[in-house]
N, C-alpha and C positions, 0 to 999 in steps of 0.2 A: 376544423382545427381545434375549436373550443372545446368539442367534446373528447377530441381522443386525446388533449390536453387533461382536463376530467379524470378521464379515464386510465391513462397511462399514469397517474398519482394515487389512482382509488380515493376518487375523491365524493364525499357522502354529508350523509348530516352531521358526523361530529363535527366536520371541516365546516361546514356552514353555523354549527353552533360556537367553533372557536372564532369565526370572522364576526357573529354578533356581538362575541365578546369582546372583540378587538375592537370594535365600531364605539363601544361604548363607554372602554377603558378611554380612547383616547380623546370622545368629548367629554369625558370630566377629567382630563389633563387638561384640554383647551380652555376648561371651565376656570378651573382652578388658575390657570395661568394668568388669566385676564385680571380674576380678585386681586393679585398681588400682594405681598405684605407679608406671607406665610414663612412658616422658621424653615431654617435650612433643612429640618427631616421631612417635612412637604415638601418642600422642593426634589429633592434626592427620591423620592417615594412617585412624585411626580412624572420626573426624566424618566425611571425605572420603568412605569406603566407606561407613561410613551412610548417607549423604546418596544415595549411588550405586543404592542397594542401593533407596530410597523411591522414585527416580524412577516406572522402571516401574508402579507399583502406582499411583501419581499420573495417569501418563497416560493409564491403561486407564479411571482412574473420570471421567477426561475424555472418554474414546473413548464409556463407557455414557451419560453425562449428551449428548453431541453424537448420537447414535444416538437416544436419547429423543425428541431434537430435530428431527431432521432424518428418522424413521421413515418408511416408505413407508404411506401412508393403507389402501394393502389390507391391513396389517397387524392393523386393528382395524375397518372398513369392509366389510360384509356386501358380496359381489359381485352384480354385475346380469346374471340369467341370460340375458336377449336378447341383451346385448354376447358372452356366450361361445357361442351358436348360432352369429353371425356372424364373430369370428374365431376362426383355426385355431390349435392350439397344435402346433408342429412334432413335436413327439411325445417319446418318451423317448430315441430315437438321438440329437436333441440336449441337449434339455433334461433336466436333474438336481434336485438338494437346491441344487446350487451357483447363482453367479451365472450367467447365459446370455444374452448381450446385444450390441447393435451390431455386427449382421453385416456384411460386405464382399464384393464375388463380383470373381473372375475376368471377363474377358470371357465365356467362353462359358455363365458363369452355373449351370456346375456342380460348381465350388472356392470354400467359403465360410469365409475367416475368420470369429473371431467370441471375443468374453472367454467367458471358460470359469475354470472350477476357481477362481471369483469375482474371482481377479486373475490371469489368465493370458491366453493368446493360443493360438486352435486352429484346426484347419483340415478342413472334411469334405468328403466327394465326393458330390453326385448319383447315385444308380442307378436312371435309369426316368424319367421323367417328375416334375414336382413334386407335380404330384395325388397320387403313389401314396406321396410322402414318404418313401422309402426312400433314407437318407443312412449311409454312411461311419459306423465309430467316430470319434468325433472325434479326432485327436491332437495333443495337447498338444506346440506347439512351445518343443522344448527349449531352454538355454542357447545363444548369447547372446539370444534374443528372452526368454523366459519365465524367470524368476532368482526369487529369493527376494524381488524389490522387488515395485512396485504395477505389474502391464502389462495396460492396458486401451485399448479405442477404435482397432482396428488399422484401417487403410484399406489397400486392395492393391489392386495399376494391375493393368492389363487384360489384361498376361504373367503374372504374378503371381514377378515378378522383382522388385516394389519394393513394400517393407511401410513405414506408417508407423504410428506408434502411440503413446501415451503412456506415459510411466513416472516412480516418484519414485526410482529409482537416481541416487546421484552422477554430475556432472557435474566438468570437468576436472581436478585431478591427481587426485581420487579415482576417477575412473569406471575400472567394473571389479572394483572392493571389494566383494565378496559380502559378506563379514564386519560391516558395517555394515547389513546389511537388516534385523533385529532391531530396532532401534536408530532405524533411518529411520523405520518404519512405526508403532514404536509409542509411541516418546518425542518425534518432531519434529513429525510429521503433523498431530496433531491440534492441538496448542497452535500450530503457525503458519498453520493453515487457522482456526483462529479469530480469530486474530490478523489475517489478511489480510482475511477477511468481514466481522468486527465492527470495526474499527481499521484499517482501512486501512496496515498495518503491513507490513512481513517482516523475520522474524526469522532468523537464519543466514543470511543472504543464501539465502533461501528453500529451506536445507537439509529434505530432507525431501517438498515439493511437487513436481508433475508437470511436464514439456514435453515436448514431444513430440521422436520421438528417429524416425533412418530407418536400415532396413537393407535390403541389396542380398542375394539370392540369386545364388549365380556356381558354377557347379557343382554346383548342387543343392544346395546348403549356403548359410544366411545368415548374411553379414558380420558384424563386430561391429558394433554398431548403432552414431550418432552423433548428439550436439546435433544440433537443427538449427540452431541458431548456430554452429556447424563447418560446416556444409557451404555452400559456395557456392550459390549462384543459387535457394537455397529462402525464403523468406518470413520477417521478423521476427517469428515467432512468441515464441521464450521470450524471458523475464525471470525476475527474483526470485520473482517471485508466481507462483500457479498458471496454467499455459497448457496446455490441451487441444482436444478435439473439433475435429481440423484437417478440412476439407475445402477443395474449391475448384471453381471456376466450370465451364459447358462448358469454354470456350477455354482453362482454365490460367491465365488473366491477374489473376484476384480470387483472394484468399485470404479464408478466415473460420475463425475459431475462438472460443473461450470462454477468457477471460481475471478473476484475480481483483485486475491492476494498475490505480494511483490512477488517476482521470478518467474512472470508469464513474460510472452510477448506482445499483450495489447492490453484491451479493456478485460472483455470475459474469455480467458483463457478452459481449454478440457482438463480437466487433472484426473490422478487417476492411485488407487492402492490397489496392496495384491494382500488374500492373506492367509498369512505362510505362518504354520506350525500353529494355530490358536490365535494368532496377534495379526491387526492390520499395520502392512508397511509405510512408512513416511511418503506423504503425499507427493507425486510427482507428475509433473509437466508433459503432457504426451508428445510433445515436439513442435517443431516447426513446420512439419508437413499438414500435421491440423489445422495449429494454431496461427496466429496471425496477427499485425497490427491494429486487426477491426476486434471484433468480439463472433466469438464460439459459442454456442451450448447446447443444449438439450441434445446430450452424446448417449446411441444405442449401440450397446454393440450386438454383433450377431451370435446364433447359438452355436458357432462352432470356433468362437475367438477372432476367425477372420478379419472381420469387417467392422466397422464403425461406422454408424450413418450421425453426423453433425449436421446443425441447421449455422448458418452463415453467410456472409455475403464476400462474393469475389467481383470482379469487374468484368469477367466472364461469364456471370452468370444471366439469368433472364430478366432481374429486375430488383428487387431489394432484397430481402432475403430469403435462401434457396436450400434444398438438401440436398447435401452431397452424403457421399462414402468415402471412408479411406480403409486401403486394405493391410492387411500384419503381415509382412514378410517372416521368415524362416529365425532372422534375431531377433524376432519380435517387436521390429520396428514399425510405425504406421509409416505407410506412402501418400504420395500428395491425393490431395481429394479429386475426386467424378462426381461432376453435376449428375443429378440422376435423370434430368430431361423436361421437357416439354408438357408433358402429360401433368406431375407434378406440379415442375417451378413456374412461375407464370409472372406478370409485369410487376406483382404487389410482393408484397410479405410470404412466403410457404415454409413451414416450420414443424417442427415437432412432431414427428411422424411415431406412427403405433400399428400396432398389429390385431387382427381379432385371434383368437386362440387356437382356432383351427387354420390360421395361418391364407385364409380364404380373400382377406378384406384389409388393405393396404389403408391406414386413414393418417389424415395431418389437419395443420389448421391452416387460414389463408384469409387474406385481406381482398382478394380476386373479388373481381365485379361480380355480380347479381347475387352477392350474398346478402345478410341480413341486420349484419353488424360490426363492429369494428373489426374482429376475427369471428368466421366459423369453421365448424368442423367438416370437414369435403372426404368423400373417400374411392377409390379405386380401387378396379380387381389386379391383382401384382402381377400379369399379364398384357399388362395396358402399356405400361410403363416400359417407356421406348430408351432411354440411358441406361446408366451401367448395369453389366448384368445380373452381377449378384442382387439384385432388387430382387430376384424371384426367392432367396433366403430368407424364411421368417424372422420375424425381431427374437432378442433375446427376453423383451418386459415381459410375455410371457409364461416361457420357462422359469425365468428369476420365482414367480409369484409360483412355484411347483417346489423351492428348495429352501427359501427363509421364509 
């Protein structure tokens, strides 16, 4: 529990360099308190670093009580050994102790981003065939993609000249502030993702929470990443609240992600634009047959608009959270979701499903026994996969990385 506690904060050395500090503001308030006699701006100066000095220690027993809460079911959940005969566990080139999750391929499907080092951003290579599973050290893409903030959920087009990916680093006149990543991750975070789930709230003008941010490779080197509320002709994805898990249609014309802004029905609701004549449409709610009073996200849709596979949890499902589909009827409405099965879902966490480009190699992440770490990456041939049937339809991620 400690560590996926840890872990579910991205919790690192700035976090341990802000609790020395905290340790030591508050024995020279203790110091100071005891002398006595000092003017009222010591005192006020005093109370102030006190108060400084509790925070951290405040948020962390917020971080353990939210981790308590929101714990991956494999954690305490005996695993189901038929589910691990049937998928694969990419092995230890990728997978670690750490997080290892929501891959992304190049076109030619042998360049795979992927979150790594439980809040980072990495990138391996193919050697041989996938059967032989012989991948690349992974390497941790350094500054500006990978920083001391949260950087998770990368997607990479099909040159692999354009990353997109989520982070809680500051946005305008802050961004760039390393020095705040202590700070972001372990005083903000938790108290306004609670605040936004439970309360429909944001606090700091949702200091602390994620959007998704994009940067460009230009010489072998990537840019400093940006809002995408900076950049022209990309999607009304952020706001206040938390906004992640972007992808988007075959055509490039639909956008979807996971949103924790007012006019959902739960915590992380699907949202979704279309976009019509040059401009993206006003963001909108995919329904009720998605969405739900729990939390949604990491929404793909398929290459032919049909389908949408969401990761989620229902009470019918195998165990914490599961992937399903929901399909588009004729008025373009999504239908209630299908577990996609056994092979897949399993007792623990199953999420975030991706495709290899030849459409060959079904992959997700999973908290399931004999893995390696708190999530790794597992993968299956889309033949395996005994639930609904459109599972044998390739993702759209993709196609997408062939049209933006």
């Amino acid at each position: 529990m400690i560590d996926y506690a840890f872990h579910s904060v991205g919790f690192g050395l700035g976090d341990l360099l802000l609790f020395a500090f905290s340790i030591f503001a508050g024995a020279w308030a203790v110091r100071t308190w005891k002398r006595g006699g000092q003017s009222r701006t010591v005192r006020f100066l005093r109370g102030g670093i006190a108060l400084l000095a509790i925070v951290p220690f405040v948020m962390l027993g917020l971080s353990f009580l939210a981790a308590k809460i929101n714990a991956p079911a494999a954690l305490t959940t005996p695993s189901t050994p038929n589910i691990q005969k049937m998928a694969m566990n990419m092995g230890s080139s990728i997978n670690a102790q750490f997080r290892e999750s929501e891959p992304s391929f190049t076109a030619d499907g042998r360049i795979m981003y992927f979150n790594c080092y439980d809040a980072d951003i990495c990138v391996s290579h193919l050697v041989g065939t996938w059967e032989n599973g012989t991948w690349s050290q992974p390497e941790r893409i350094g500054p500006p993609i990978s920083t001391g903030y949260f950087e998770v959920e990368p997607l990479i087009n099909a040159a692999g000249d354009k990353l997109y990916f989520q982070s809680n680093r500051p946005a305008g006149y802050l961004t760039g502030n390393l020095l705040l990543s202590p700070f972001v991750t372990s005083s903000f975070f938790i108290p306004n993702y609670l605040a936004e789930t439970k309360f429909g709230v944001s606090l700091f003008d949702g200091f602390g929470m994620g959007d998704v941010w994009v940067s460009y490779k230009v010489n072998n080197v990537w840019s400093e990443p940006k809002n995408l509320s900076d950049v022209s002709g990309e999607p009304p994805v952020n706001t206040a609240f938390h906004d992640h898990c972007l992808s988007f249609s075959a055509d490039g014309n639909e956008a979807f992600w996971t949103s924790t802004r007012p006019g959902g029905f739960g915590g992380n609701d699907i949202w979704t634009s279309r976009l019509l004549d040059g401009k993206w449409t006003e963001p909108e709610n995919v329904g009720a047959n998605v969405n739900s009073a729990g939390d949604e996200h990491h929404s793909i849709p398929g290459p032919d608009g049909k389908f949408l596979y969401v990761t989620t949890t229902r009470d019918e499902g195998y165990g914490g959270e599961d992937i399903y589909v929901s399909t588009r009827n004729a008025k373009g409405e999504w239908g209630p979701l299908a577990n996609l099965g056994p092979v897949v879902n399993g007792p623990g966490d199953d999420r975030c499903l991706a495709w290899t480009p030849d459409n060959k190699i079904f992959l997700f992440d999973s908290t399931r026994g004999a893995g390696r770490g708190s999530l790794d990456i597992w993968w299956v041939y889309p033949s395996q996969i005994t639930g609904h049937t459109s599972t044998a339809i390739p993702s759209a991620t993709i196609v997408l990385a062939r049209t933006r």
